[in-house]
N, C-alpha and C positions, 0 to 999 in steps of 0.2 A: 685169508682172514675169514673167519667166521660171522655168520649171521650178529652175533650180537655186539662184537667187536666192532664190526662194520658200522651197525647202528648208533652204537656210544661215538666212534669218531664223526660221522656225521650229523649228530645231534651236538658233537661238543662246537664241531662248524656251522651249522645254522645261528647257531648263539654270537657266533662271530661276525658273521652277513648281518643279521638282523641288527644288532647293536652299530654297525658302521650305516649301515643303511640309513635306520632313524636319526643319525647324526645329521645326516642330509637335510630331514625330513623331519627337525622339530620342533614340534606343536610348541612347546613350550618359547621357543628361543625366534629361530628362521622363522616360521612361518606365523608367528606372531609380528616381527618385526617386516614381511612382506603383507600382511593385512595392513599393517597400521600406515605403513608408504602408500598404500591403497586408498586411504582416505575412512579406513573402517572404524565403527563406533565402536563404543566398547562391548557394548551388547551383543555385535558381529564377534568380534576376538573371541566373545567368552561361548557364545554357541559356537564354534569353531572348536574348543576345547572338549563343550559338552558334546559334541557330535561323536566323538569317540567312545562315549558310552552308551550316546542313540542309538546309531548304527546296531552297537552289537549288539540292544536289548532289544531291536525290532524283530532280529534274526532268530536268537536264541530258542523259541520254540521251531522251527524249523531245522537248526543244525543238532540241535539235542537227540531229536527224533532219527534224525539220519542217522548219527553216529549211533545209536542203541540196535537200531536195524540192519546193520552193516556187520559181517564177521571182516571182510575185511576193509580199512576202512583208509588206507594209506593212497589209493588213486583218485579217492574223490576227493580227498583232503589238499594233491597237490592241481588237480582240477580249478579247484577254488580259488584257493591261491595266486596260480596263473589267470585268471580271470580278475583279478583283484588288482594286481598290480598292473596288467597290459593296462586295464582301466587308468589308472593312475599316470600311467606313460601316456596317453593319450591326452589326458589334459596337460600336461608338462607344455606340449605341442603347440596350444593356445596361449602361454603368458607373451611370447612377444608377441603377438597378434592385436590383443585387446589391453592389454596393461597400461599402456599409455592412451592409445586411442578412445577408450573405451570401461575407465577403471571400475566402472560401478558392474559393466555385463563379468568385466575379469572375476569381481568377488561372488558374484551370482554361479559363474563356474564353477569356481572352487569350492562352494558349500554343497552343489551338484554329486561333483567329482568326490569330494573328501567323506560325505555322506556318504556314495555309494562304495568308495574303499573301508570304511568302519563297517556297512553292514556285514564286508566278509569278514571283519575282525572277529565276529559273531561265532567263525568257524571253529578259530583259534581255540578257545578253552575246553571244550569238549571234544575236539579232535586233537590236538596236541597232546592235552594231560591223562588222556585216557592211550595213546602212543606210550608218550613218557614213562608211563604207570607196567605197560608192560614190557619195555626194551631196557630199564635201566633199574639194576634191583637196588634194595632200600639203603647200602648204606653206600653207593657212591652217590644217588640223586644232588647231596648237596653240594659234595666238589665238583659233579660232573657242570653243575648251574654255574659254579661260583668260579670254576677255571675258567669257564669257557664264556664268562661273561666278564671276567676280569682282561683274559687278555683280548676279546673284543672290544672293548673299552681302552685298551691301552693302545689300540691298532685308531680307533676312534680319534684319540686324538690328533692323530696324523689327519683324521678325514676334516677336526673341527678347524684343525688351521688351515686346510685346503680353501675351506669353504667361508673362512675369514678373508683370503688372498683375493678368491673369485667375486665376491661381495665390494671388495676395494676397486678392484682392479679392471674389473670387467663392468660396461656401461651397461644400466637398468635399461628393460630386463631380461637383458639377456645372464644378467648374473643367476638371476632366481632361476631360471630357465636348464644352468648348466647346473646348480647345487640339485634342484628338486628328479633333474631328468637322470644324476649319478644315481641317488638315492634310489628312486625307479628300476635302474639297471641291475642295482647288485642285490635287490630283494626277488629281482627277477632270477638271480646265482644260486639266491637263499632255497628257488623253490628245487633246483638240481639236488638237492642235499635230501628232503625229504622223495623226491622222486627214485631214490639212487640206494633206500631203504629197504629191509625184506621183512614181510610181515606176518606174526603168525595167527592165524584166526581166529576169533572168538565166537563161542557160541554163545547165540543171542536169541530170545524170542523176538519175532515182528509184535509190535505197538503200532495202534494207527491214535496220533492225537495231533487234535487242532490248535489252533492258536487258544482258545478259549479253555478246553480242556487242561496245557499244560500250564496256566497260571490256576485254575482250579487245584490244579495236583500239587505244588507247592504247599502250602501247611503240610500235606502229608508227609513230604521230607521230613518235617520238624519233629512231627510226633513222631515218626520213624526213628529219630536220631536227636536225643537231645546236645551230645555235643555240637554236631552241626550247626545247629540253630543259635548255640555260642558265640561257634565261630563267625559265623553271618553276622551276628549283630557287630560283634568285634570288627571285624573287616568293615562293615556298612560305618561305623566313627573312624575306621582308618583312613576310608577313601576322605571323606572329609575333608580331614586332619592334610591328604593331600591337593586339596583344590587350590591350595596356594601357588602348588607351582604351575597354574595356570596365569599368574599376574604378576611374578617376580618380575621378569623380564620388562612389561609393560609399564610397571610401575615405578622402574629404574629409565626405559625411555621417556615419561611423562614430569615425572619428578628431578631426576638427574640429567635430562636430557641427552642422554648417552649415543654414542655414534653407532655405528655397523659394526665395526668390531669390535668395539666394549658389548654388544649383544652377542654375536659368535662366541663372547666368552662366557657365558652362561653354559652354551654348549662344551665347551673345552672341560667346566669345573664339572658337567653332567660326569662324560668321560673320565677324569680324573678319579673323580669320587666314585666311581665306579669300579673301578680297576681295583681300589685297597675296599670297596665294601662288598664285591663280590667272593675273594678272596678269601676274607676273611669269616664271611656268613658263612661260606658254605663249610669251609672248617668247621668254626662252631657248628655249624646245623646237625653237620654229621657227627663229631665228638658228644652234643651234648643235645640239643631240639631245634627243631624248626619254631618251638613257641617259643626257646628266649628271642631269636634273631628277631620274630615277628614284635615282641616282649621291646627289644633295643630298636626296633622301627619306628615304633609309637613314643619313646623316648625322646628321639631323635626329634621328631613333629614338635613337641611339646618345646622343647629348646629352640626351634629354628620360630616358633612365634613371639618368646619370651625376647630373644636377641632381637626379632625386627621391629618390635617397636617399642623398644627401651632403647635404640642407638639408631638416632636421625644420622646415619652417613654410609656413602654406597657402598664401603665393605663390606658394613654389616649387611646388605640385603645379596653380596655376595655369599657372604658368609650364612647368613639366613639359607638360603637356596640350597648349599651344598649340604647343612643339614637334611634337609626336605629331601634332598636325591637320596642322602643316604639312607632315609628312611623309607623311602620305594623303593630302592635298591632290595633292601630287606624284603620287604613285603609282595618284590614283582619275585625273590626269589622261592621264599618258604611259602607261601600262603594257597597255591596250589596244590604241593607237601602234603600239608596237614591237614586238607582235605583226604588226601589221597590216604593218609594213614589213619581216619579215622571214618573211614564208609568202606560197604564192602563190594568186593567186585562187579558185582552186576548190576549196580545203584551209579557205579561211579561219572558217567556220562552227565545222567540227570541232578547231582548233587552239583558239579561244576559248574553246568550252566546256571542252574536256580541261583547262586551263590554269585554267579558272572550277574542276573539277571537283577538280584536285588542293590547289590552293590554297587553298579553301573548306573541305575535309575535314580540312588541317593546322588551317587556322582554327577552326573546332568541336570536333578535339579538343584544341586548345592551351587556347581558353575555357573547354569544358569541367574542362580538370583544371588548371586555374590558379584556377577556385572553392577546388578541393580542395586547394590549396598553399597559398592564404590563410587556409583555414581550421586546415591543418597546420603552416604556418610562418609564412607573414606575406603583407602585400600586397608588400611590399619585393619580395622571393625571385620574384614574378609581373616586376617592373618590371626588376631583374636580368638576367632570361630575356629579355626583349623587347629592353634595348639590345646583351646580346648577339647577338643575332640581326642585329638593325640592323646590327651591325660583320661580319657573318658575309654578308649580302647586298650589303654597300659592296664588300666585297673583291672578288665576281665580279664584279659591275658594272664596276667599275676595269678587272677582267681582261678585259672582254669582248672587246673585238676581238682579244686576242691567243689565247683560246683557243677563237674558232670563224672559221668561215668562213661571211662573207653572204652568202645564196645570190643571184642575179645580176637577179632578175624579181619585186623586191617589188611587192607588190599597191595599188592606189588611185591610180594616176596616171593615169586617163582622165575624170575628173568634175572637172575645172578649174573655178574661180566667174570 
């Protein structure tokens, strides 16, 4: 098997680890529903959510820099990673410890722990898509995404009923204990896949920049690249449009009173809807653009707020939800992409992160104070805000080609499968 063949099968399997993994381990569903057994406020839940955008936004000039100075850049990537996750494994170790004994040092943990695993999420966008960008040339990117996130997702649901079963069946907390410590294991599998890769070097100038420096150099991106700075804004009402699915769940245990596994099934429909919307994205993506799928993302948003609070009843906040999935779906699949094909090689490290870096900050503080609106108005007023957004990211998306101009030397067309 050849270097790139090698690459594409190992990349289509990380998408497989990764997607079963976070079934263990999700923010939206589990580990919302082990906060809120914990005794946590809503305010904790929702910095809990936004931690996943802190974490990588503190990092982001740090991982940027690296990966730019790196020809090669695949040992320090899985470096990272392994460090992220053992992390991760090691508080696994602590919930029957303190969970019961102890529930308020247990949530102090996990905001420890869960902080310090997002900071290396921070890794992720800059050293992934700048991988991505050179092992996987332009026109399988989106079936490569959309296969191998489809049948992760379909492998998923196997993982979401496991972890329905363990949740029932097994006494607190050692339930949470077995779900979160799988989760730990097989991301720990995920990091073999990028270890197991061969890589071919880039040549790079060394850059020395500081924390303060690389928020300074941001505008310059924009004027560098006005589509960019399109895209950015688009994404920054995208994220938005998805902070909703930080409160489905919650708001289905506070309203409807829902048990353990009417919540495991938030996870199940993640899964579900996953399997027919990666599938299907990436077809399109590659038939026709990454902007309409991002274009049907922001749709999706828009509907999945229209439906939650025009219909008081818990299908529809089911039904609500799987729109929202299916609109991160989209947008976890192309929006990387369409960076990648509209900045030019040697920029592409630094546009990813900046683009991680603005996005991420709208994201944390939209989370943030959409605790505080639920708890001052309602969860409605949150879901509101979010399809507005949607409708607000749909419309540049539509405008796109007409109010920029594609610069002529997109990046990733020299790594063919």
């Amino acid at each position: 098997m050849d270097s790139h063949k090698r690459n594409y099968f190992l990349i289509f399997m990380d998408g497989i680890f990764f997607h079963n993994a976070m079934t263990f381990l999700s923010i939206n569903a589990i580990m919302t529903y082990f906060l809120n057994e914990l005794g946590a406020a809503t305010f904790e839940i929702g910095l809990a959510n936004a931690l996943v955008s802190i974490g990588a936004i503190a990092s982001q000039p740090f991982f940027a820099q690296k990966v730019m100075n790196l020809s090669y850049k695949l040992h320090t990537f899985v470096k990272y990673l392994f460090i992220q996750r053992t992390l991760f494994l090691l508080f696994v170790l602590t919930i029957p410890v303190f969970s019961v004994s102890n529930p308020q040092l247990m949530i102090l943990l996990f905001f420890v722990f869960w902080a310090l695993f997002n900071f290396f999420v921070g890794a992720y966008g800059p050293f992934y898509m700048t991988l991505f960008a050179k092992m996987v040339g332009v026109q399988q990117r989106g079936r490569l995404r959309g296969y191998s996130g489809g049948l992760g997702n379909l492998l998923a649901l196997g993982s979401a009923y496991a972890a329905s079963v363990i949740l029932n069946e097994v006494a607190y907390p050692y339930n949470y204990t077995i779900i979160f410590g799988i989760g730990a294991i097989i991301l720990l599998f995920d990091v073999l896949c990028f270890a197991l890769m061969k890589e071919e070097p880039d040549q790079v100038t060394p850059i020395d920049m500081n924390f303060f420096q690389y928020f300074k150099s941001i505008p310059v991106t924009f004027r560098e690249n006005r589509t960019f700075k399109t895209i950015v804004i688009s994404f920054c009402f995208m994220m938005i449009s998805q902070v909703s699915l930080a409160y489905y769940a919650l708001y289905a245990v506070r309203v409807y009173e829902i048990s353990a596994s009417q919540a495991v099934l938030f996870t199940a429909i993640t899964g579900l809807i996953n399997i027919i919307g990666n599938i299907v994205f990436g077809i399109i993506a590659d038939k026709y653009s990454h902007r309409l799928v991002l274009l049907v993302s922001s749709l999706c948003a828009v509907a999945a707020g229209v439906l939650i609070v025009s219909i008081y009843e818990l299908f529809a906040v089911y039904a609500a939800f799987a729109l929202s999935t299916l609109g991160f779906c989209g947008f976890f699949l192309s929006s990387g992409v369409l960076i990648i094909e509209n900045v030019k090689h040697e920029r592409l490290a630094m546009y990813v992160s900046v683009n991680s870096v603005l996005t991420l900050i709208v994201s944390a503080v939209v989370t943030l104070g959409s605790s505080f609106l639920i708890d001052i108005i309602s969860f409605e007023s949150v879901f509101i805000v979010a399809g507005v957004s949607g409708l607000v990211s749909g419309i540049i998306l539509f405008n796109f080609n007409r109010l920029n101009t594609k610069i002529k030397e997109p990046f990733g067309t020299s790594s063919e499968i």
